[in-house]
Z-matrix of the N, CA and C atoms (Angstrom, degrees):
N
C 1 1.455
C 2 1.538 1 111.09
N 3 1.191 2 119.71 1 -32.94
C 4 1.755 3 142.64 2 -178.10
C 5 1.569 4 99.65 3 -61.72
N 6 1.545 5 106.08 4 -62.63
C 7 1.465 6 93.32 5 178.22
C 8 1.808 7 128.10 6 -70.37
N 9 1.526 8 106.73 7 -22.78
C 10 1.413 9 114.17 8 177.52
C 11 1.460 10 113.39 9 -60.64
N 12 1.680 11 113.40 10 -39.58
C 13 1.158 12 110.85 11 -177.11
C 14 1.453 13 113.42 12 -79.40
N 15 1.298 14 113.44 13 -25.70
C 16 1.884 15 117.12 14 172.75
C 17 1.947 16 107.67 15 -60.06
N 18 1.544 17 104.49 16 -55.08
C 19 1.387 18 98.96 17 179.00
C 20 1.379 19 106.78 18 -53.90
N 21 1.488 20 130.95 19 -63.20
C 22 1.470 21 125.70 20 163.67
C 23 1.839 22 113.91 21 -17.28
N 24 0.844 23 99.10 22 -81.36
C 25 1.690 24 97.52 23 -172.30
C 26 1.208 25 109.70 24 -45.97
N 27 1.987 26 124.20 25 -55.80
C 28 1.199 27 123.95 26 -175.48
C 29 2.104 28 114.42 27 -47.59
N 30 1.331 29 95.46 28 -45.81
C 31 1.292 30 114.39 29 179.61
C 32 2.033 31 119.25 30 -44.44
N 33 1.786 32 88.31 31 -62.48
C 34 1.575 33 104.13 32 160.43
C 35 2.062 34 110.88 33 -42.36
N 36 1.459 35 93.81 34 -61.09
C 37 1.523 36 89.62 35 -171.41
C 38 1.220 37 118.83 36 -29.67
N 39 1.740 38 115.67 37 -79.11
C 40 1.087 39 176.46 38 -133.11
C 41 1.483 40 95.94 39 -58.84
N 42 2.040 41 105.32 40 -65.81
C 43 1.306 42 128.60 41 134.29
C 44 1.532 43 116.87 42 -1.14
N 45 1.129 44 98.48 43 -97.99
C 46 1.316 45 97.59 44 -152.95
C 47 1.857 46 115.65 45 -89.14
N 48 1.340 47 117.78 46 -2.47
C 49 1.098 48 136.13 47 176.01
C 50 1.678 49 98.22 48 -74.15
N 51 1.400 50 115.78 49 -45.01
C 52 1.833 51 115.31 50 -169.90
C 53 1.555 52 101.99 51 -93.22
N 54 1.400 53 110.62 52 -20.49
C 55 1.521 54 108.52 53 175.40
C 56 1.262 55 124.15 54 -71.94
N 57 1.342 56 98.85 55 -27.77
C 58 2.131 57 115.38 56 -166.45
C 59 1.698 58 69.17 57 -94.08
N 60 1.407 59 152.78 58 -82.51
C 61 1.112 60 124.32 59 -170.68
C 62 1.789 61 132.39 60 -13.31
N 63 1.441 62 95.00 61 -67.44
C 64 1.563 63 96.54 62 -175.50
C 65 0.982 64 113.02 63 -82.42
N 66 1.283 65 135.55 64 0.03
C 67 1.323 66 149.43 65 166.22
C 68 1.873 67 92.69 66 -64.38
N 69 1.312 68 125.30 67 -61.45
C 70 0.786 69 131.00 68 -172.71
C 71 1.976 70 122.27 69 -55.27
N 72 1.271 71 99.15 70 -50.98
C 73 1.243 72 122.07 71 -169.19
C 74 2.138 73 96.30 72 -67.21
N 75 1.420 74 114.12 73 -39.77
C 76 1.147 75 112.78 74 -177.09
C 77 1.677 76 104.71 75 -59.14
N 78 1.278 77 94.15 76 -66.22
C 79 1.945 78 112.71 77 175.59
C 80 1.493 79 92.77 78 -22.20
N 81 1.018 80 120.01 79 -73.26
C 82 2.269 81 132.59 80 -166.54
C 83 1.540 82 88.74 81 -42.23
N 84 1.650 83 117.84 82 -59.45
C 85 1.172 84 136.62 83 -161.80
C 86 1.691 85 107.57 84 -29.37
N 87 1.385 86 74.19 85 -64.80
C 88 1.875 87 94.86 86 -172.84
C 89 1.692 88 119.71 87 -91.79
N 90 0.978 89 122.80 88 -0.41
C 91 1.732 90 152.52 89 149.48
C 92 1.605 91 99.92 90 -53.93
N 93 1.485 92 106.43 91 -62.17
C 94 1.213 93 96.93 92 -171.20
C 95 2.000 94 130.31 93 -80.03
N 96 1.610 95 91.64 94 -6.97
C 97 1.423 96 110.06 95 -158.30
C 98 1.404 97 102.30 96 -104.06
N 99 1.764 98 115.12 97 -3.37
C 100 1.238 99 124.72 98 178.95
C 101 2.085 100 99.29 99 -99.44
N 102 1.352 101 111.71 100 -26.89
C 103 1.380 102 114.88 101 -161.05
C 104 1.435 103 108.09 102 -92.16
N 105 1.293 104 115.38 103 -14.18
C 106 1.329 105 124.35 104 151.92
C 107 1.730 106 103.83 105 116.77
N 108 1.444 107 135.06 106 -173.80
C 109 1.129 108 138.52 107 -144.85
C 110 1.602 109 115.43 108 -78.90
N 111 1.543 110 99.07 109 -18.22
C 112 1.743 111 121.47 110 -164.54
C 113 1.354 112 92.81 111 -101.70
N 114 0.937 113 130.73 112 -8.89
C 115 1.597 114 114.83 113 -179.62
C 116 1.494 115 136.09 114 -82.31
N 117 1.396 116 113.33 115 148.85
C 118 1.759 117 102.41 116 -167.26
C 119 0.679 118 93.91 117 -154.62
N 120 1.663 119 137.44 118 145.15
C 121 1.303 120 150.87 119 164.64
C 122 1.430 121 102.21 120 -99.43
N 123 1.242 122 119.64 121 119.20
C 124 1.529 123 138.91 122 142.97
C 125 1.865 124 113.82 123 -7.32
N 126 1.146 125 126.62 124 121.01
C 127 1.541 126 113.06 125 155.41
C 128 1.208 127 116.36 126 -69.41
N 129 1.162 128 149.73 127 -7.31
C 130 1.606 129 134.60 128 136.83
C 131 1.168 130 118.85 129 -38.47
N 132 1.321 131 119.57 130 -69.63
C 133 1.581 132 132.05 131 171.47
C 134 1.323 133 105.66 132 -48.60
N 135 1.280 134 139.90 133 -57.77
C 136 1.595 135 131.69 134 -172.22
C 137 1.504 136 117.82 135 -66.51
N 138 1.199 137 110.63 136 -16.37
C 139 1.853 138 138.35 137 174.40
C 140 1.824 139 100.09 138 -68.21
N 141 1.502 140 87.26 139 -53.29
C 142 1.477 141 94.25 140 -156.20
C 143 1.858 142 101.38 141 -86.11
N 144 1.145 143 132.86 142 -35.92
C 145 1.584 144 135.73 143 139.62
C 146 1.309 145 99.89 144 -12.86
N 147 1.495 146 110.36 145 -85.55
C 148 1.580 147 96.25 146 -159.24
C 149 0.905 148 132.58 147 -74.58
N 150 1.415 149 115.97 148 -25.44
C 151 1.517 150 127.07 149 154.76
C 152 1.780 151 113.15 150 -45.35
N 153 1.252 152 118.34 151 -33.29
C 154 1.417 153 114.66 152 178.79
C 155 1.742 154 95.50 153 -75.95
N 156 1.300 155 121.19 154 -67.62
C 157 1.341 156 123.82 155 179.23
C 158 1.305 157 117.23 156 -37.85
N 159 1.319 158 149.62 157 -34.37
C 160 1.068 159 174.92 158 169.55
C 161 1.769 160 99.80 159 -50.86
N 162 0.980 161 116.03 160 -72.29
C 163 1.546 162 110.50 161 179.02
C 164 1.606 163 112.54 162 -98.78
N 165 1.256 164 124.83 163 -1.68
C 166 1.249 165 118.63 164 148.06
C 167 1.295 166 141.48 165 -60.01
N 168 1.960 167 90.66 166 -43.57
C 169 1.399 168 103.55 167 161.49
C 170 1.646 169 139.06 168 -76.09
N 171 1.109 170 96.62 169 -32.49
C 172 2.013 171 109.61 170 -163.86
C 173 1.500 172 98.20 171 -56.35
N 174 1.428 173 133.40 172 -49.48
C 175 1.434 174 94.70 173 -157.61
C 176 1.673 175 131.68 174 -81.95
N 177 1.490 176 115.91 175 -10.90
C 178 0.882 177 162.97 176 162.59
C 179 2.015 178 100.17 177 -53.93
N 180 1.207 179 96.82 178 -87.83
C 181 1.246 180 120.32 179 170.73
C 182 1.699 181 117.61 180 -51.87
N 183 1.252 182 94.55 181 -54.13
C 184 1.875 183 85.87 182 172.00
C 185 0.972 184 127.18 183 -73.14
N 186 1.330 185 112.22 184 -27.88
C 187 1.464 186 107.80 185 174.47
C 188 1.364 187 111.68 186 -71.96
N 189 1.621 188 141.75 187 -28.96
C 190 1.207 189 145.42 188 -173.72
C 191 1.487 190 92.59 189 -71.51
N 192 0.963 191 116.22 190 -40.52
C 193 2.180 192 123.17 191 179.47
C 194 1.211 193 98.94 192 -35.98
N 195 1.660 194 95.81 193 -81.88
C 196 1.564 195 122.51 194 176.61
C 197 1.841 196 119.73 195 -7.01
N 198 1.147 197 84.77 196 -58.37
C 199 1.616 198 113.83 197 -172.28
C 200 1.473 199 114.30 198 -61.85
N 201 1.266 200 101.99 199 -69.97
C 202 1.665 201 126.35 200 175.06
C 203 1.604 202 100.93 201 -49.08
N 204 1.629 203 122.89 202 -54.60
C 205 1.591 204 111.29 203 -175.45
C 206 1.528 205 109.11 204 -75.21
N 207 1.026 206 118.40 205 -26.54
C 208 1.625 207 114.40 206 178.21
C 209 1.394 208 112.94 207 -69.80
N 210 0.845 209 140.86 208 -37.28
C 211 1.530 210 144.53 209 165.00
C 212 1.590 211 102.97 210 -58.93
N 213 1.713 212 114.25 211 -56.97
C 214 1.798 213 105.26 212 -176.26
C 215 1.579 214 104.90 213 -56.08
N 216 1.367 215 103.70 214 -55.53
C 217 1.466 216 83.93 215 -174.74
C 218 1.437 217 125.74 216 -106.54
N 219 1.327 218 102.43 217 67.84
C 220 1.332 219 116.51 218 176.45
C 221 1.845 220 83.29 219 -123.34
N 222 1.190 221 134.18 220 -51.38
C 223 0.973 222 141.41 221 -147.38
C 224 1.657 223 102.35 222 -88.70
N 225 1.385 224 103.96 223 -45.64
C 226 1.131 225 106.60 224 -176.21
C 227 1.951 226 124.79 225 -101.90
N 228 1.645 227 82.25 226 33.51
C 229 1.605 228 100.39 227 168.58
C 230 1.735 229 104.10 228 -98.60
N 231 1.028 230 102.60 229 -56.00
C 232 1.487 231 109.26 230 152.70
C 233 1.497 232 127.07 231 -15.59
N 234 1.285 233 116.59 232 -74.66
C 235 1.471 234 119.67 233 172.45
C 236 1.656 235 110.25 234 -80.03
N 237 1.623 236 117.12 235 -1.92
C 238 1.529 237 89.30 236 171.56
C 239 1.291 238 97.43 237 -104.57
N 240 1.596 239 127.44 238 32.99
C 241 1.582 240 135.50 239 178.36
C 242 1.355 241 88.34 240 -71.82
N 243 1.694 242 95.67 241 -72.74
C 244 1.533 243 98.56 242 -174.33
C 245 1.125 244 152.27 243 -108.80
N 246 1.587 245 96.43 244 26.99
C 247 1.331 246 106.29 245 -174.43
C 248 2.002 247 91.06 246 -114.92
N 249 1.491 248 127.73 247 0.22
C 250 1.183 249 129.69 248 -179.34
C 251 1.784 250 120.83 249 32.01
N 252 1.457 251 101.23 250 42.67
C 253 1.158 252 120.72 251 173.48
C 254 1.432 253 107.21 252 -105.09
N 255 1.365 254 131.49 253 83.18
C 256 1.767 255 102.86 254 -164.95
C 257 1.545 256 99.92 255 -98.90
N 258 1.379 257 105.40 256 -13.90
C 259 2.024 258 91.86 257 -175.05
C 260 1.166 259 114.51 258 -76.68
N 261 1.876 260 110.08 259 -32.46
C 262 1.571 261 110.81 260 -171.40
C 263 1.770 262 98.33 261 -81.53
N 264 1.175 263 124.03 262 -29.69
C 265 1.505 264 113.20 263 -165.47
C 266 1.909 265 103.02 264 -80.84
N 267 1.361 266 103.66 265 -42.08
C 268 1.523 267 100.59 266 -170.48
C 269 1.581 268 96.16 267 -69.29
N 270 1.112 269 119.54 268 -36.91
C 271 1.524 270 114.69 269 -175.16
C 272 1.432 271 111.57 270 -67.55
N 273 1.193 272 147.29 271 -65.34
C 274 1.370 273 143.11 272 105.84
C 275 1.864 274 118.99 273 54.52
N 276 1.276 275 80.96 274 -68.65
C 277 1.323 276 116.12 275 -171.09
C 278 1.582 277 112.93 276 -82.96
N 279 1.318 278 125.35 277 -40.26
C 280 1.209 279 131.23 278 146.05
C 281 1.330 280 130.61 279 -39.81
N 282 1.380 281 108.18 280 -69.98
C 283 1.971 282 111.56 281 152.80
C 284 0.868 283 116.57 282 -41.99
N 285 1.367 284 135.18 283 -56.03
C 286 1.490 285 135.50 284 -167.50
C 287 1.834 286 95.61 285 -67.91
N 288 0.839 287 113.46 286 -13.44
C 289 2.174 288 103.60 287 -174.57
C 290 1.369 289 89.12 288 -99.05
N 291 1.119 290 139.03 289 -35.78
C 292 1.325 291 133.11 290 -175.60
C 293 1.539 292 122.45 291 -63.91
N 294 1.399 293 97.61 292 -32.05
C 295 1.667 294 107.26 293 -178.31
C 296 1.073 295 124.47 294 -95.30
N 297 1.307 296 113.74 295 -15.11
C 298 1.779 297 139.68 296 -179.49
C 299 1.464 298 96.39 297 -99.13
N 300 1.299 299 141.80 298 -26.99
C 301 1.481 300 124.20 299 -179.09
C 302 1.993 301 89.89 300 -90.45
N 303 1.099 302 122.71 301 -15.10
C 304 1.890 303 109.77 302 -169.42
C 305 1.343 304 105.16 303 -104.39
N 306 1.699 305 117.08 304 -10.95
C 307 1.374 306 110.18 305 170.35
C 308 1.368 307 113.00 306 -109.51
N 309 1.799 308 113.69 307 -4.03
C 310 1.918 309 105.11 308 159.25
C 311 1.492 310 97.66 309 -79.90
N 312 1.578 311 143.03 310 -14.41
C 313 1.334 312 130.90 311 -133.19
C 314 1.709 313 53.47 312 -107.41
N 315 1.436 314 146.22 313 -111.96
C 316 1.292 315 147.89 314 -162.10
C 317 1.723 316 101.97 315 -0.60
N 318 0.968 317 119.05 316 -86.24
C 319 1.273 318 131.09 317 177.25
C 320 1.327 319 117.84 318 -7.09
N 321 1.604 320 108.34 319 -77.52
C 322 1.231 321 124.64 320 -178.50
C 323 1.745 322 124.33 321 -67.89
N 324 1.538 323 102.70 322 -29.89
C 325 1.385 324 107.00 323 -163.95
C 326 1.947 325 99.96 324 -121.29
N 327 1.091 326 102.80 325 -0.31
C 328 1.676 327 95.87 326 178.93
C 329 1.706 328 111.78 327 90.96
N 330 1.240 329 115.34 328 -10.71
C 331 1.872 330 116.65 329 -164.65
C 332 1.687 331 85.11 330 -165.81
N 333 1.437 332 96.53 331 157.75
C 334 1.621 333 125.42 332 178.61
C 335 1.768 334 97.98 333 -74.14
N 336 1.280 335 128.92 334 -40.62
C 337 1.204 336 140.43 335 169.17
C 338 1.330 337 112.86 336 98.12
N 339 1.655 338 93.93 337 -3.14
C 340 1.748 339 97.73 338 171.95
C 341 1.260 340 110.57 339 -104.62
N 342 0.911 341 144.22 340 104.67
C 343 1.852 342 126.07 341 -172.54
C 344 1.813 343 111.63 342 -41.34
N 345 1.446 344 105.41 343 -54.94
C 346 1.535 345 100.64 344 -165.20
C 347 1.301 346 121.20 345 -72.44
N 348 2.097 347 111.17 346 33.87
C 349 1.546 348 96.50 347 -175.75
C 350 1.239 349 71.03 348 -151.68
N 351 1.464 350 124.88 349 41.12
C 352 1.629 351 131.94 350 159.73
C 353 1.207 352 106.40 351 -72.33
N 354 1.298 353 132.34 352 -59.82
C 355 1.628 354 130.89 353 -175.99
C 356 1.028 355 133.23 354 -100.70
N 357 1.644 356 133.45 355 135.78
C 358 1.445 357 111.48 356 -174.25
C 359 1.405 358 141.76 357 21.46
N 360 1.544 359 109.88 358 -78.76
C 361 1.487 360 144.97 359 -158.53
C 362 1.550 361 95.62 360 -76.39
N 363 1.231 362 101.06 361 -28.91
C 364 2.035 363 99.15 362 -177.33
C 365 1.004 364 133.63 363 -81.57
N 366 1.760 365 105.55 364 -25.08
C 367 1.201 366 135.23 365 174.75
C 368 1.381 367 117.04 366 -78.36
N 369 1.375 368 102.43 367 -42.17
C 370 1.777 369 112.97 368 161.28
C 371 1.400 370 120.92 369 -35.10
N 372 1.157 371 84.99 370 -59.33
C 373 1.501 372 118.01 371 -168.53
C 374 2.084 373 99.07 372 -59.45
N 375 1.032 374 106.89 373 -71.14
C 376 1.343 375 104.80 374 166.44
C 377 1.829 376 133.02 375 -42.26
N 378 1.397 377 95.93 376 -56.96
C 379 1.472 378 91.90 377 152.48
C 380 1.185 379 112.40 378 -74.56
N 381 1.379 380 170.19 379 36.77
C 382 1.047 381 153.44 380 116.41
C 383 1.723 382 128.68 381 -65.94
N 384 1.454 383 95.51 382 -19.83
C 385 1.271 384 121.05 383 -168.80
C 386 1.894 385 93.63 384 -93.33
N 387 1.470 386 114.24 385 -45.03
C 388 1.383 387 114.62 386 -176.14
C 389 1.718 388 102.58 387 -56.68
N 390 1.435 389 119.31 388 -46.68
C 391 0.955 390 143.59 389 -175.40
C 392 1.864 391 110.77 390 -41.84
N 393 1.123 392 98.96 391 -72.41
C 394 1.679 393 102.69 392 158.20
C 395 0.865 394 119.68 393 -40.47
N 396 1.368 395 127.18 394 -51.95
C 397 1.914 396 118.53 395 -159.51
C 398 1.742 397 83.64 396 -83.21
N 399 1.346 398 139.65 397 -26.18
C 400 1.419 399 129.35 398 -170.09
C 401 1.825 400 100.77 399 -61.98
N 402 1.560 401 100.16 400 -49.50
C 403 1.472 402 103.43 401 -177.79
C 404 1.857 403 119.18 402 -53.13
N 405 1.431 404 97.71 403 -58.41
C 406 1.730 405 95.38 404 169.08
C 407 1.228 406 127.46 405 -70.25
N 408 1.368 407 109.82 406 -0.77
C 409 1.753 408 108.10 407 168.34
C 410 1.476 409 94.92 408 -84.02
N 411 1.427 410 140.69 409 -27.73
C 412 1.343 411 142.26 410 -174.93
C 413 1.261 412 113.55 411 -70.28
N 414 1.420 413 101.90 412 -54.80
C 415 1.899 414 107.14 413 179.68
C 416 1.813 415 117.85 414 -65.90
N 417 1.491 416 90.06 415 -30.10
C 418 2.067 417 94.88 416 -168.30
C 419 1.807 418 91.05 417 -77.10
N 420 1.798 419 118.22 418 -37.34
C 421 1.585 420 96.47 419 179.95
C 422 1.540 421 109.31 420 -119.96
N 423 1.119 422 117.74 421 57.13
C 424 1.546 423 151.48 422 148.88
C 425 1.584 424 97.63 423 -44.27
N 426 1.242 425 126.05 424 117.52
C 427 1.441 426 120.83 425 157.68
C 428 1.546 427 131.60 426 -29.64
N 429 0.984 428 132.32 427 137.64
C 430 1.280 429 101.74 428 -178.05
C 431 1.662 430 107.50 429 -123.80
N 432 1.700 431 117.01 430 143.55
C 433 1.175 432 132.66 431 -161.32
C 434 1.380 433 102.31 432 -70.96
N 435 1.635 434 110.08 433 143.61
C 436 1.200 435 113.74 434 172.88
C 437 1.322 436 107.78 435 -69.08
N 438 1.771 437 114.95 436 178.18
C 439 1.142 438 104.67 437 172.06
C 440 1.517 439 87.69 438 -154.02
């Protein structure tokens, strides 16, 4: 149970630590594509962005994580009972919480509420990120072989 709840948390982190990242990196993305062809942001400044985004976002944001992975893999412990697929289903399952918490957050509130998972590529990007923490929640509570 010790390790389920560590992969859980690690998973949450992982989440929302690489999400408020690319969340971030998109924001610069389109910052820069609005300011025209000459423009550049400093790596101080892009450091210091996400670092602002980063604790602007999480509690808000992590807790919506929180939420979204506890339901995937609550559900989708289940089918990797018996289908003994746990990387493709928990991973799976990660994307799938990522896209279902930004299209009820659309739904309900009019906007994803994150900017950098406004378009296509952001959303990718987010489920891709759910996607990972699905995989290391798989490997950290991986059965483990007798010996």
């Amino acid at each position: 149970m010790v390790r389920r709840l560590a992969a859980y948390v690690s998973a949450v982190l992982i989440t929302a630590v690489l999400g408020s990242i690319a969340h971030s990196l998109f924001i610069q993305q389109a910052w820069l594509h609005a300011s025209g062809a000459d423009a550049q942001i400093p790596t101080g400044d892009r450091i210091s962005w996400i670092t602002h985004d980063l604790i602007g976002l999480e509690p808000l944001y992590g807790g919506l994580i929180a939420a979204a992975l506890l339901v995937a893999f609550l559900v989708s412990g289940l089918v990797a009972r018996f289908t003994g697929l746990r990387p493709i289903v928990f991973g799976v399952a990660g994307a799938v919480a990522m896209f279902t918490m930004f299209t009820i957050m659309r739904v309900e509130l009019g906007t994803v509420g994150v900017f950098g998972a406004r378009g296509p590529m952001g959303l990718a990007a987010q489920m891709a990120v759910g996607l990972v923490a699905g995989l290391v929640f798989a490997i950290i509570t991986a059965p483990q072989a007798d010996h």
